[in-house]
C-alpha positions in Angstrom: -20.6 -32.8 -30.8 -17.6 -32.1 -28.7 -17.7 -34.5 -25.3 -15.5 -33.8 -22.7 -14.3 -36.8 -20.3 -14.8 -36.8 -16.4 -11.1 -37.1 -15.8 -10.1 -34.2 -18.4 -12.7 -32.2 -16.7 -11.8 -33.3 -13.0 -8.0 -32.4 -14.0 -9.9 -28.5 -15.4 -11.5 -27.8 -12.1 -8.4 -29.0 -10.1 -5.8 -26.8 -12.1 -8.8 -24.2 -11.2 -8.8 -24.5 -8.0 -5.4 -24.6 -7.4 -5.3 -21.1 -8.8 -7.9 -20.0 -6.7 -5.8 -21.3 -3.5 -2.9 -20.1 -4.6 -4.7 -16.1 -5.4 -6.0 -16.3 -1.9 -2.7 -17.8 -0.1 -0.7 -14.9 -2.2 -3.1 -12.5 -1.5 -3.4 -13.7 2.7 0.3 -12.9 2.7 1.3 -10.0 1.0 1.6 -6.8 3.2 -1.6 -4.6 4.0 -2.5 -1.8 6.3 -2.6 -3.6 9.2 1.1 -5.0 8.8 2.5 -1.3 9.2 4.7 0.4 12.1 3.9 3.5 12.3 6.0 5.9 14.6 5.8 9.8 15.5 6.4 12.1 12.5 9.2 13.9 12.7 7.1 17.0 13.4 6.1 15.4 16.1 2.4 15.8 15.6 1.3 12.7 13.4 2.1 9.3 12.2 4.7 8.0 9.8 5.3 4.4 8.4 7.8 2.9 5.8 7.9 -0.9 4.4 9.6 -2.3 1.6 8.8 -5.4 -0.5 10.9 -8.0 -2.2 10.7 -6.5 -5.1 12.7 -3.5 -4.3 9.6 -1.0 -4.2 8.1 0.6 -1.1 5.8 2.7 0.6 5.5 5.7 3.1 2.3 5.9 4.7 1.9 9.2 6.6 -0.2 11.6 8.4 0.6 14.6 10.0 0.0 17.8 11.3 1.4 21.8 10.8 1.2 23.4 14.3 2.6 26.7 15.1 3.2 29.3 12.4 2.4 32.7 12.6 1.0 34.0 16.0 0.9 30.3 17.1 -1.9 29.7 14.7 -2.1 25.9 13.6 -2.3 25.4 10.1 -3.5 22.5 9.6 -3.3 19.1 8.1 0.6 18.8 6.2 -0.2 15.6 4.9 -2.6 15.4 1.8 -5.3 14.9 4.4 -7.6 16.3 6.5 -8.7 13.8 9.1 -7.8 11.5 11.4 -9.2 8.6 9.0 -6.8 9.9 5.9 -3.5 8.9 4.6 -1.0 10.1 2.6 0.9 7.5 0.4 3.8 7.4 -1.7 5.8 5.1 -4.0 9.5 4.4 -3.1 12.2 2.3 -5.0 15.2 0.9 -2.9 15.0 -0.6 0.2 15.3 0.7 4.4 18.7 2.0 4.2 18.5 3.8 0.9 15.3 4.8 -1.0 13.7 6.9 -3.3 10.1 8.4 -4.2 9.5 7.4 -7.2 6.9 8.4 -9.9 7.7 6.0 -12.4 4.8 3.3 -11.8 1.7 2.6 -13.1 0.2 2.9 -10.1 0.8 6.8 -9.6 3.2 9.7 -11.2 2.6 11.6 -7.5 2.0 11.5 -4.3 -2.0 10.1 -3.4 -3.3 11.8 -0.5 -7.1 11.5 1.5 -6.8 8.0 1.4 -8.9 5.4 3.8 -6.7 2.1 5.7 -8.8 -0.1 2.4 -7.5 2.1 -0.5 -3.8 2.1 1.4 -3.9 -1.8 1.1 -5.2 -1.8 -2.3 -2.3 0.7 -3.1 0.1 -1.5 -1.2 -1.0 -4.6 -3.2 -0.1 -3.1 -6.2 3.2 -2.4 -5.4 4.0 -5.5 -4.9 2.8 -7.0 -7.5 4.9 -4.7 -9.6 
């Protein structure tokens, strides 16, 4: 029978709980919802946000509004959306004064649209874990 001593088995459950800390501390400070800025689209009728990472990857987190058009007639929601709780997200690669969408991740080859402020923070912890 295989015995395992207290101090090989105190130094298990310390190297697992040091993981654990470390998950939550990496998790508590990696960017979510909450940490974005958003400012008036450039329609003027909805919300638009950019961050970038260290990594060199990004989002744009946006939400807007077609008004006018024919006759005067609104169209509509713009942004893959069609609330006020929805957002549209997509990948970019660069950083603030030059960036691209990019569709080369693992996390999406488009654009995601109809997305709640959880799933835009799940999204956004991917990126930067990429």
């Amino acid at each position: 029978m295989f015995t395992v001593s207290s101090t090989l088995r105190e130094r298990f459950l310390l190297r697992g709980l040091r993981c654990l800390l470390y998950t939550k501390l990496k998790i508590n400070t990696m960017k979510k919802f909450k940490d974005l800025k958003f400012k008036p689209h450039q329609t003027g009728t909805g919300l638009h946000a950019l961050i970038f990472f260290k990594n060199g990857y990004g989002v744009s987190v946006v939400r807007f509004e077609l008004v006018g058009g024919l006759g005067g007639f609104g169209f509509g929601y713009g942004s893959y959306t069609s609330n006020e709780s929805e957002w549209e997200l997509a990948v970019l690669f660069g950083n603030k004064d030059s960036w691209d969408l990019t569709y080369n991740t693992p996390i999406t080859e488009d654009v995601m649209g109809h997305l709640s402020e959880n799933e835009v923070s799940e999204v956004m912890l991917k990126v930067q874990e990429l």
